[in-house]
C-alpha positions as CSV (number, residue, x, y, z in Angstrom):
1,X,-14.9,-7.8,79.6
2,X,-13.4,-10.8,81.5
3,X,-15.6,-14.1,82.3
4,X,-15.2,-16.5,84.9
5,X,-11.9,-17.8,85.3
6,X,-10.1,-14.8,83.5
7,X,-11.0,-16.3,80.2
8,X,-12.7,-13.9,77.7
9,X,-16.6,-13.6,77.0
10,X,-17.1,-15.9,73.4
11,X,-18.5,-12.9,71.7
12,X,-15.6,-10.6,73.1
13,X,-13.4,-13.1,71.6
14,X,-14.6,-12.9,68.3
15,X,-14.6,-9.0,68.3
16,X,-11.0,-9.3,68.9
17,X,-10.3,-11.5,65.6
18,X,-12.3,-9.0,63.6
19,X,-10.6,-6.1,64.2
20,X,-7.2,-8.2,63.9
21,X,-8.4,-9.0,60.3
22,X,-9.2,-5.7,59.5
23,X,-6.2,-4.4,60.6
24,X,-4.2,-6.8,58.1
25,X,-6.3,-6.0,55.5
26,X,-5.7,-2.1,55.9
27,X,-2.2,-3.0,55.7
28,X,-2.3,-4.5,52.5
29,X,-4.5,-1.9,50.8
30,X,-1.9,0.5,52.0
31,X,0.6,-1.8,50.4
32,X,-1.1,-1.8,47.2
33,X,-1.6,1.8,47.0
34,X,2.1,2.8,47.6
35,X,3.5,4.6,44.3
36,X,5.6,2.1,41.8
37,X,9.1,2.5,41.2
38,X,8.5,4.6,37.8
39,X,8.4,8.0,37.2
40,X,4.6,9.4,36.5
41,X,4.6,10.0,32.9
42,X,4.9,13.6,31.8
43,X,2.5,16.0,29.9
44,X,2.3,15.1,26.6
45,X,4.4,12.1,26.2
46,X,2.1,8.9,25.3
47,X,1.1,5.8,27.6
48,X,3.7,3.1,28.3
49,X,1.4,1.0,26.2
50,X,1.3,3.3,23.0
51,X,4.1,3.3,20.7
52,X,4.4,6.9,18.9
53,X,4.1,7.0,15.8
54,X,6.9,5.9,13.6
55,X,9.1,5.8,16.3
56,X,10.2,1.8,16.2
57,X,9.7,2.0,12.0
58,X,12.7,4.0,12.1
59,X,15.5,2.1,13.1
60,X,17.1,-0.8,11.1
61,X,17.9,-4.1,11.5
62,X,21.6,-5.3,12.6
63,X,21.6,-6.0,8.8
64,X,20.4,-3.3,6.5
65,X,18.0,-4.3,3.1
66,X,19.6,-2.4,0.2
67,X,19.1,1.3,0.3
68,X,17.9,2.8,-2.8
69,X,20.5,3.6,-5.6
70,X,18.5,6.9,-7.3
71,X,17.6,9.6,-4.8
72,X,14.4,9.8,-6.5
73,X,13.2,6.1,-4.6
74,X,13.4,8.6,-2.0
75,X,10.1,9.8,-3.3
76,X,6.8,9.4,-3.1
77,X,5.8,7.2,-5.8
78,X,1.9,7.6,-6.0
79,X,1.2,10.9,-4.3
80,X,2.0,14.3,-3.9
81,X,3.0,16.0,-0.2
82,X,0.5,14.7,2.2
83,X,-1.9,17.4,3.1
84,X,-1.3,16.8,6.7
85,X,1.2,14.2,8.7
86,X,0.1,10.8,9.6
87,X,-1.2,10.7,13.1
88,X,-2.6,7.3,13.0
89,X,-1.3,4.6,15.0
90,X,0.1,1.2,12.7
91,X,-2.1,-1.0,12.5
92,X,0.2,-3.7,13.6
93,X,3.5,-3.0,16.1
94,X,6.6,-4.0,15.3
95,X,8.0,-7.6,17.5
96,X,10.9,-7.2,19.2
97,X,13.5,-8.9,17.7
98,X,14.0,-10.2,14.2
99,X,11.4,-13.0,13.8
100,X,12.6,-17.0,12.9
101,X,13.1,-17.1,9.3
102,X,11.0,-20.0,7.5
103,X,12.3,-22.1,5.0
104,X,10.7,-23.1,1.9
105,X,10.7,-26.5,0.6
106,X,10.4,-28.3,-2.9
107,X,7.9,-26.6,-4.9
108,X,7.4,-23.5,-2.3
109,X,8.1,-20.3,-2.3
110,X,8.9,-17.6,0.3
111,X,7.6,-13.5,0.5
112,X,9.2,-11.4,-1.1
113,X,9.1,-12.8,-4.3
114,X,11.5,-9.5,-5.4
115,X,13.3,-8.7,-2.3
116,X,14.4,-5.2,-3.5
117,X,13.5,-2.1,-3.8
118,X,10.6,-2.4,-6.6
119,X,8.0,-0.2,-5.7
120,X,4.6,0.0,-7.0
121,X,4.5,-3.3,-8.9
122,X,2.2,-3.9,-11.6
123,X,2.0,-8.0,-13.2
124,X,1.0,-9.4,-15.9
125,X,1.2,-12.5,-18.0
126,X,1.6,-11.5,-21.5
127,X,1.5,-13.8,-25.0
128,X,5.0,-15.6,-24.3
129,X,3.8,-17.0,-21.6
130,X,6.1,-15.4,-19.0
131,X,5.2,-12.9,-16.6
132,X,6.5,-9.2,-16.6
133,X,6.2,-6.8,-13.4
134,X,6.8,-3.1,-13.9
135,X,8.2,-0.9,-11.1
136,X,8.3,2.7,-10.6
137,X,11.3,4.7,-11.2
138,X,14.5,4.1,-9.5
139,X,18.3,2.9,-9.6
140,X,18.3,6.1,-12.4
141,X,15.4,4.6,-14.6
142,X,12.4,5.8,-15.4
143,X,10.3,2.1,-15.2
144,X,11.7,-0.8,-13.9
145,X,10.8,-4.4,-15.7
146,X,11.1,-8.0,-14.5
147,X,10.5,-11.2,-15.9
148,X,9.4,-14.6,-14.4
149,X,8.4,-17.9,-15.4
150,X,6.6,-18.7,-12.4
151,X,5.6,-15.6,-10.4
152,X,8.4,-16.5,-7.9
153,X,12.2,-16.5,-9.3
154,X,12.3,-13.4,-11.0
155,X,15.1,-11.3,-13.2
156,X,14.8,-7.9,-13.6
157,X,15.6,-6.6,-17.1
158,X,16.5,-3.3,-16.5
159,X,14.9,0.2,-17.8
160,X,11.7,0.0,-19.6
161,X,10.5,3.3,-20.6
162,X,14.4,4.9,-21.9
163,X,13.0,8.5,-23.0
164,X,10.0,10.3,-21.5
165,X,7.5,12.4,-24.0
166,X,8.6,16.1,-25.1
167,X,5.9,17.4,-22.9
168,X,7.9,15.3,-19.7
169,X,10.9,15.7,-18.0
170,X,12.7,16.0,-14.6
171,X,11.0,17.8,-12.6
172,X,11.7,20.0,-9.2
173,X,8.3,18.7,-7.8
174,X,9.9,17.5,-4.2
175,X,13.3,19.1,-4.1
176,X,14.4,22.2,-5.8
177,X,16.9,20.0,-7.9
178,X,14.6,18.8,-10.9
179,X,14.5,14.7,-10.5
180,X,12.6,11.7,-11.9
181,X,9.4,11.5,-11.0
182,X,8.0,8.3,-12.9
183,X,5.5,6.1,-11.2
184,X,2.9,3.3,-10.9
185,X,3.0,1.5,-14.6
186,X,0.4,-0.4,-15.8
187,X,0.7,-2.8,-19.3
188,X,-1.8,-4.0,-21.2
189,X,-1.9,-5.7,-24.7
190,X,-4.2,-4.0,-27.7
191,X,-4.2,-4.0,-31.1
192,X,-1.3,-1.4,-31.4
193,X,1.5,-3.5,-29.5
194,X,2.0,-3.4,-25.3
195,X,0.7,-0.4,-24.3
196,X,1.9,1.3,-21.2
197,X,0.0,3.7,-18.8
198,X,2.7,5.4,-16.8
199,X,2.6,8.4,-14.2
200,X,5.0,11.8,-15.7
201,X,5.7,15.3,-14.7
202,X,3.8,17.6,-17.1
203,X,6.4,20.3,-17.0
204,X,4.0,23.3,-18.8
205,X,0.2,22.3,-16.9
206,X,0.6,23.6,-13.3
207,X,-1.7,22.2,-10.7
208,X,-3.0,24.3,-8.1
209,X,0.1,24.5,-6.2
210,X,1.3,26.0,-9.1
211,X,4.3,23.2,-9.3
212,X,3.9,20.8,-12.4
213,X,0.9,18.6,-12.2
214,X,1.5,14.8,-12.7
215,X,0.0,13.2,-15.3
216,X,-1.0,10.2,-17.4
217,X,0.6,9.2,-20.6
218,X,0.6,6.3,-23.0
219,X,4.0,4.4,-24.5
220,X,3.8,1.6,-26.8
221,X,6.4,-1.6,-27.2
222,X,6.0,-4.7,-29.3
223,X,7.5,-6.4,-26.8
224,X,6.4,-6.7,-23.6
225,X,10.2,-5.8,-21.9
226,X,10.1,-2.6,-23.9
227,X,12.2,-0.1,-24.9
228,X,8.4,1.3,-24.6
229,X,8.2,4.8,-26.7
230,X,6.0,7.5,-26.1
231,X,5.6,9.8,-29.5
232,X,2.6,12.1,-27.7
233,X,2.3,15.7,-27.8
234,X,0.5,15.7,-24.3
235,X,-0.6,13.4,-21.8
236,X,-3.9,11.1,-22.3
237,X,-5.6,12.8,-18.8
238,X,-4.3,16.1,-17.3
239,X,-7.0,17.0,-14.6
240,X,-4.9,20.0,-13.5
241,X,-7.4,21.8,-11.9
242,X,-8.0,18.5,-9.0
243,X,-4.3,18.5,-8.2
244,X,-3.5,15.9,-11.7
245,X,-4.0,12.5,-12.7
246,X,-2.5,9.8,-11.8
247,X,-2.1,5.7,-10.9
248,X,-4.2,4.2,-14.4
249,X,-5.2,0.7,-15.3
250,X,-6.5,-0.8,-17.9
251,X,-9.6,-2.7,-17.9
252,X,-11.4,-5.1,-20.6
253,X,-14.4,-6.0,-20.1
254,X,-16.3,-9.0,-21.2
255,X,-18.1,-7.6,-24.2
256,X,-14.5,-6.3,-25.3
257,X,-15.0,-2.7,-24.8
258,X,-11.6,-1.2,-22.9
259,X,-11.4,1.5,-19.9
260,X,-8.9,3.7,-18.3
261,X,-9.4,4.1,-14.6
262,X,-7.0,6.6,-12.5
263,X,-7.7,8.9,-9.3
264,X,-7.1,12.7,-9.7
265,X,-3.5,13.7,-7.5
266,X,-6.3,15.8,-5.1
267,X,-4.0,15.1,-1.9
268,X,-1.3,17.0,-3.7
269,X,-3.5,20.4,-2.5
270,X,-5.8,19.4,0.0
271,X,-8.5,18.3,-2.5
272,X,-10.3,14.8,-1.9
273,X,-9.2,11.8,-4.3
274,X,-11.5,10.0,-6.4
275,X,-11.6,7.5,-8.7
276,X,-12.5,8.2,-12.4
277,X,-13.5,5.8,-15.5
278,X,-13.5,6.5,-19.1
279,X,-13.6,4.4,-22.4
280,X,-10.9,4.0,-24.7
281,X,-9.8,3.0,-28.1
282,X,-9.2,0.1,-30.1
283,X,-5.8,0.6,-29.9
284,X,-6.0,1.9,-26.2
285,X,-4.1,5.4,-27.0
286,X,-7.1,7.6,-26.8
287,X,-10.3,8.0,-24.9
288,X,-13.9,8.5,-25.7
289,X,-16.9,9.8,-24.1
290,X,-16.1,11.4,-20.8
291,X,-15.2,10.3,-17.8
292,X,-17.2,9.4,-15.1
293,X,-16.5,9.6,-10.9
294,X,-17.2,5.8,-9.5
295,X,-18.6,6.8,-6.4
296,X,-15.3,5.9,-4.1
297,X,-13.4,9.0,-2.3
298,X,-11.5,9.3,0.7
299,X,-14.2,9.2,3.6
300,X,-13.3,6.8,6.0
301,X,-11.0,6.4,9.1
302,X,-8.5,4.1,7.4
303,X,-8.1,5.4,4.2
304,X,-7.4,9.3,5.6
305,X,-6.0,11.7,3.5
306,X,-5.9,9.7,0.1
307,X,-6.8,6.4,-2.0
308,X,-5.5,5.5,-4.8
309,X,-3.8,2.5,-6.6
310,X,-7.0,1.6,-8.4
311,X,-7.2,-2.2,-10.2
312,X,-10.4,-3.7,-11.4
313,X,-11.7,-6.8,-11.9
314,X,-15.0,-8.7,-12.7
315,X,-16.2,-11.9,-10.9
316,X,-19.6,-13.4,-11.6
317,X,-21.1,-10.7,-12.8
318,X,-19.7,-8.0,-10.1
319,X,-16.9,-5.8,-10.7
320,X,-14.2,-5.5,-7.9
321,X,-12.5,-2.4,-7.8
322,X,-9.7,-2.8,-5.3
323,X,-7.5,0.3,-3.9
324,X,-4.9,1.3,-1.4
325,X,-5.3,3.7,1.0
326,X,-3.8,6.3,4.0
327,X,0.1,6.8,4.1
328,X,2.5,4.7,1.8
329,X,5.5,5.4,4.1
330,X,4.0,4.1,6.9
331,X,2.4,0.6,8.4
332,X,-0.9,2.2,8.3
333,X,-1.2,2.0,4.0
334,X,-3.7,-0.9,3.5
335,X,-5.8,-2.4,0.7
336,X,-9.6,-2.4,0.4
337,X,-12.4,-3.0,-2.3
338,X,-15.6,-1.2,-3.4
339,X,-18.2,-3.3,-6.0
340,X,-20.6,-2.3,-8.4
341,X,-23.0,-4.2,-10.4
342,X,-22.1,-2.1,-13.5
343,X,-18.7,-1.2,-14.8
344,X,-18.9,2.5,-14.5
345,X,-20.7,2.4,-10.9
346,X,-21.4,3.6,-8.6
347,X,-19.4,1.8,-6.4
348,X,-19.7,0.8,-2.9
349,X,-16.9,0.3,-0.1
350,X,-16.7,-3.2,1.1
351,X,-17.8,-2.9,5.0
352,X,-14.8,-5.6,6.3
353,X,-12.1,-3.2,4.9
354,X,-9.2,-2.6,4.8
355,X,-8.7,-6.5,3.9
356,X,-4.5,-6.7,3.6
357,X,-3.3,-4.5,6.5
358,X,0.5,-4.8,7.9
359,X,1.3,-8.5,9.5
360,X,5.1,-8.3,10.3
361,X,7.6,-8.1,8.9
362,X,5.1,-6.7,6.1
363,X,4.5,-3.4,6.6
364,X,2.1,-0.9,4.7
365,X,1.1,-3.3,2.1
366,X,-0.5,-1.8,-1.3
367,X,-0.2,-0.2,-4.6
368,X,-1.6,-3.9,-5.8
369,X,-2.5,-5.1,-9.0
370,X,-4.4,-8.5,-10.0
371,X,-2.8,-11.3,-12.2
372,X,-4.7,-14.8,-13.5
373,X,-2.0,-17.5,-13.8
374,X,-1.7,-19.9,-16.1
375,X,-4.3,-22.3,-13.7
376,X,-6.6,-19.6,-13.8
377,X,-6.2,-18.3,-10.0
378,X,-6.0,-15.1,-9.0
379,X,-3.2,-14.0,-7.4
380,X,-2.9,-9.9,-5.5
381,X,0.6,-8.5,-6.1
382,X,1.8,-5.8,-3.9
383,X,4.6,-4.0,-2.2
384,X,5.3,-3.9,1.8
385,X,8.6,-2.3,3.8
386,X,10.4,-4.2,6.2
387,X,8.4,-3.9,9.3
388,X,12.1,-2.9,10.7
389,X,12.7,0.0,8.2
390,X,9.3,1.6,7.2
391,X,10.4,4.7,4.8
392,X,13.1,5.5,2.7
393,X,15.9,5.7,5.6
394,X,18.4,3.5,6.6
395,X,17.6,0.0,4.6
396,X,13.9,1.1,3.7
397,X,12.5,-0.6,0.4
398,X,9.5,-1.5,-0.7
399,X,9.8,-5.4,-2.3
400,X,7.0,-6.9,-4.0
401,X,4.9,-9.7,-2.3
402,X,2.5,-11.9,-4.1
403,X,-0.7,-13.6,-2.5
404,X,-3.7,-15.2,-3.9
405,X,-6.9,-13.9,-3.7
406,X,-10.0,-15.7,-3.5
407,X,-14.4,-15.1,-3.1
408,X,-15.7,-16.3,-0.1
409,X,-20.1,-15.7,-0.3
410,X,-19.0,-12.3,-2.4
411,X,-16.5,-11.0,-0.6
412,X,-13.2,-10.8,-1.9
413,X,-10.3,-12.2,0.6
414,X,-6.6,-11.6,0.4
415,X,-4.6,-14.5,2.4
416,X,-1.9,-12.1,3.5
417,X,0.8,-10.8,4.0
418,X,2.1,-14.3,4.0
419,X,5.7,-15.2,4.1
420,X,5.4,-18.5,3.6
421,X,5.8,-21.0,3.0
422,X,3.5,-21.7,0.1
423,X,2.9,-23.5,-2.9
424,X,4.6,-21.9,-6.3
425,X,1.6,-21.1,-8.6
């Protein structure tokens, strides 16, 4: 409607201006609808935003970390076939692009302390007053032993178990060709020398599979490098029938009575993995009593299909027992705890775990043990991949990392992965 004058009405006027905003805003709804330049994403092939699994862990770096030098590092070195592949995401994604090297000063130290392949490392400081760190098999020996004066700068000696039992051998447990299958040491001092609790194929005791079970056996050395012997007719702990036994430590406790503790191989033939505790000798080459189950199986999210990698250790009157769970060849293998009040259990997951997860470039940390320096701190060693090179392909190792581990109101705290740089112990 037209006024006086030709001029429109005032209210006619602001009609007009509304519908010329809500034209403008129609046109940029329509411009925010329009379809992107990207194709829609195909049935069955993950978000934009989800990496699928393993798919950046497998290629290398521009500059490759040694590759193995024995096919048998190829192997798994504390389990049997998986009983079903990883599906998990990481828990950490790779960066893109190699990450700014630190550098350590005087009196500091980088990660990894062993920046090889040396997998499953077990520490301790023995009555020289140096440190020794044993390795699963690889480079064609059985067990692998370093030495250190400092936890940091370390040399490795070479083989430390030369001759398996009579009732060992190679063995065609992955691969049709019979190979070494030696894993997860542990050394402890008794009254018969430096005793060692290895891992062995027990070439006559089938597991359920019917392939040979892995098992537990005992070598002594006066000497804490070795040559370790083992003289036994059969291993120490053979639980055939729950898929083996494997991954012991040794624990002392304060009153001076020693243990064995090791998980059954159970995720060698789609059996659960527990954890098992039983007394030994004097001398640490026999047990007594029976064993008992500590309560701690497989039956959370992040552990999956196994756990295993069992070390214990007592702290004001509560015993940690710390473990490593899920996938070793993959970012998803972490380390958590359970405690216990008493030494045989039962014991009870920590509810913050997993507490050392991947942190590029450390990938899949675990397989730890515990060490006290020479200060009396406590200090978690471990082995991690290159976040670059997660499995035994192209430049894949597993070095060994150290970090300290402390108690905060109970609760036991790993400060880690950390590359540094930190303060030598």
């Amino acid at each position: 409607m037209i006024g006086q004058g030709g001029s429109p009405l005032p209210w006619a006027k602001a009609r007009s201006r509304l519908l010329a905003l809500g034209l403008a805003l129609g046109l940029l709804a329509s411009a925010c609808a329009a379809p992107s330049d990207s194709p829609p994403a195909t049935a069955g092939s993950p978000p934009a935003s989800v990496q699928p699994t393993g798919t950046a862990t497998t290629q290398p770096t521009d500059v490759a970390t040694p590759q193995p030098t024995d096919p048998a590092t190829a192997l798994p070195t504390t389990d049997a076939t998986p009983t079903g592949a990883p599906t998990d995401e990481p828990t950490s994604q790779p960066t893109e692009g190699p990450s700014p090297q630190p550098s350590a000063g005087e009196g500091e130290f980088l990660n990894p302390v062993i920046p090889v392949d040396f997998p499953d490392p077990h520490v301790i400081l023995a009555d020289d007053d140096m440190y020794y760190a044993y390795a699963t098999t690889g480079g064609g020996q059985n067990i692998r032993v370093a030495r250190s004066d400092d936890l940091v700068e370390w040399a490795i000696l070479g083989e430390a178990l030369p001759e398996l039992p009579a009732w060992s051998g190679l063995t065609p447990l992955f691969d049709p060709t019979p190979h070494r299958a030696t894993w997860a040491p542990a050394v402890a001092e008794t009254s018969a020398g430096y005793v060692m609790y290895y891992t062995a194929p027990a070439l006559e005791i089938p597991r359920p599979d019917g392939r040979p079970s892995q098992c537990i056996g005992t070598a002594v050395s006066q000497a804490p490098e070795g040559p370790f012997v083992d003289s036994s007719e059969e291993p120490i702990v053979c639980q055939d029938e729950l898929g083996g036994s494997i991954d012991a430590t040794f624990f002392r406790d304060e009153d001076e009575r020693q243990y064995l503790i090791w998980k059954n191989d159970g995720n060698c033939c789609a059996q659960p993995t527990r954890f098992y505790i039983q007394r030994l000798s004097d001398d640490g080459l026999s047990l007594r009593g029976e064993p008992t189950e500590m309560g701690v199986s497989n039956d959370v999210a992040w552990e999956r299909f196994v756990i295993e990698a069992p070390t214990l250790i007592e702290h004001e009157g509560t015993y940690y027992l710390f473990y490593s769970g899920n996938d070793f060849s993959s970012a998803s293998y972490a380390v958590g705890y359970a405690t216990a009040q008493e030494v045989t259990g039962p014991y009870e997951d920590a509810e913050e775990n997993p507490i050392l997860t991947s942190e590029p470039p450390a990938a899949g940390p675990g397989h730890q043990s515990v060490v006290e320096d020479r200060d009396g701190d406590l200090w978690m060693t471990y082995h991690a991949w290159d976040f670059s090179a997660i499995g035994y392909g192209p430049g894949g190792r597993r070095a060994m990392w150290i970090d300290e581990l402390f108690f905060e109101d109970g609760r036991a705290v790993v400060d880690g992965p950390d590359v540094g740089p930190q303060p030598v112990p």
